[in-house]
C-alpha positions in Angstrom: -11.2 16.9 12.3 -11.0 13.4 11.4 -11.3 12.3 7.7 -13.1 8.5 7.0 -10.7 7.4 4.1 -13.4 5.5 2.8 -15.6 8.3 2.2 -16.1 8.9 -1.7 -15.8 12.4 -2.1 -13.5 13.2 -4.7 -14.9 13.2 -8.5 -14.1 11.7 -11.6 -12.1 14.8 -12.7 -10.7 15.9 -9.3 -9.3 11.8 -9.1 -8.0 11.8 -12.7 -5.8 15.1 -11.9 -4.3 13.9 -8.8 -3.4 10.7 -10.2 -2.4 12.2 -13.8 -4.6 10.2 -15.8 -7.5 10.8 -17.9 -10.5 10.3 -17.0 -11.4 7.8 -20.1 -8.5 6.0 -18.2 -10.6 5.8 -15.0 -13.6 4.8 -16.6 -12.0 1.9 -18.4 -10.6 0.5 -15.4 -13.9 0.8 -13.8 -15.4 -1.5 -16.6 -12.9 -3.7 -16.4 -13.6 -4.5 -12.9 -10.1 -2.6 -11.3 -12.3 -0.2 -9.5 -15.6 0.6 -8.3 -16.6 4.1 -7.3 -19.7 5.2 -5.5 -22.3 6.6 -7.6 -24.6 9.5 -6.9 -27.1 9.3 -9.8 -25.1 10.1 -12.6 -21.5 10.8 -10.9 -18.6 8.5 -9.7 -17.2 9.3 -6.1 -14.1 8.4 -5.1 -12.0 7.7 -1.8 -9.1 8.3 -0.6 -8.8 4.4 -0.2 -10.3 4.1 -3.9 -7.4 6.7 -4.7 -4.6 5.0 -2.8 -5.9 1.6 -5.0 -5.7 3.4 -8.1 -2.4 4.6 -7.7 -1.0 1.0 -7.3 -2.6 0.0 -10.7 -1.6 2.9 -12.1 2.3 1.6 -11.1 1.7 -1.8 -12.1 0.3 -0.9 -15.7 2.8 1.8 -16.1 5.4 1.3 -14.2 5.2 -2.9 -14.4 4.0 -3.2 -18.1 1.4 -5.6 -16.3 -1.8 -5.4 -18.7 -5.1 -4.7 -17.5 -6.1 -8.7 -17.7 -2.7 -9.5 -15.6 -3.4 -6.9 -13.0 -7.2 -8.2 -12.2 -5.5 -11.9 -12.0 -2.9 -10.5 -9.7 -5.5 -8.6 -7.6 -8.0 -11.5 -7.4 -4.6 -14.0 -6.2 -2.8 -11.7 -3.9 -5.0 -8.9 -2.0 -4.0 -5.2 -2.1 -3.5 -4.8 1.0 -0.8 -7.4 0.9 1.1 -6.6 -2.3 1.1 -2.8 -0.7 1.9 -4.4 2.6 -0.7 -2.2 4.4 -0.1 -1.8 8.2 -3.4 -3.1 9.8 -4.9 0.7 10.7 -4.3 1.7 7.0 -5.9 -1.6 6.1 -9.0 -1.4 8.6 -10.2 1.9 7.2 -9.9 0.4 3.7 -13.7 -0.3 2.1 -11.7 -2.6 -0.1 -10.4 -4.6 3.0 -13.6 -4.5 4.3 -15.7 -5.8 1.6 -12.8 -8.7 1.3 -12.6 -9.7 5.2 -16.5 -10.2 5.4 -16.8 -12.1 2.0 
């Protein structure tokens, strides 16, 4: 079976356990801009792309000490997929790479 990584199918809860954060955490970076899950009404849906994101903020606010503010100037300078040095199939199936490479 293939799996589209950029199919939002894991929820708020299900995301915040496999990262081990809360899922006030997820929300906040949401409003902040960091990341933007599909919606179905009510619920937020997330990717494995959206996850693989997360994770990477998750290591620079943690890991790094980089604030919130210093992580959306980083991400708006340098794309992801460059700072995670993506290889170009990871990067293609990316919704974030493909939002960016049309803009």
């Amino acid at each position: 079976m293939n799996h589209d990584r950029s199919e939002p199918v894991y929820t708020i809860g299900i995301t915040a356990k496999m990262l081990k954060v809360c899922p006030d955490t997820l929300r906040i970076w949401e409003r902040k801009g960091l990341i933007k899950p599909s919606r179905l009404g009510k619920n937020r849906f997330y990717s494995h792309c959206d996850i693989e994101r997360l994770e990477y903020i998750k290591g620079l606010i943690r890991g790094k000490k980089i604030n919130i503010q210093g992580v959306i100037n980083m991400l708006n300078v340098i794309s992801c997929w460059e700072l995670k040095k993506c290889k170009p199939g990871v990067r293609n199936a990316c919704l974030v790479y493909k939002k960016q490479s049309r803009a």
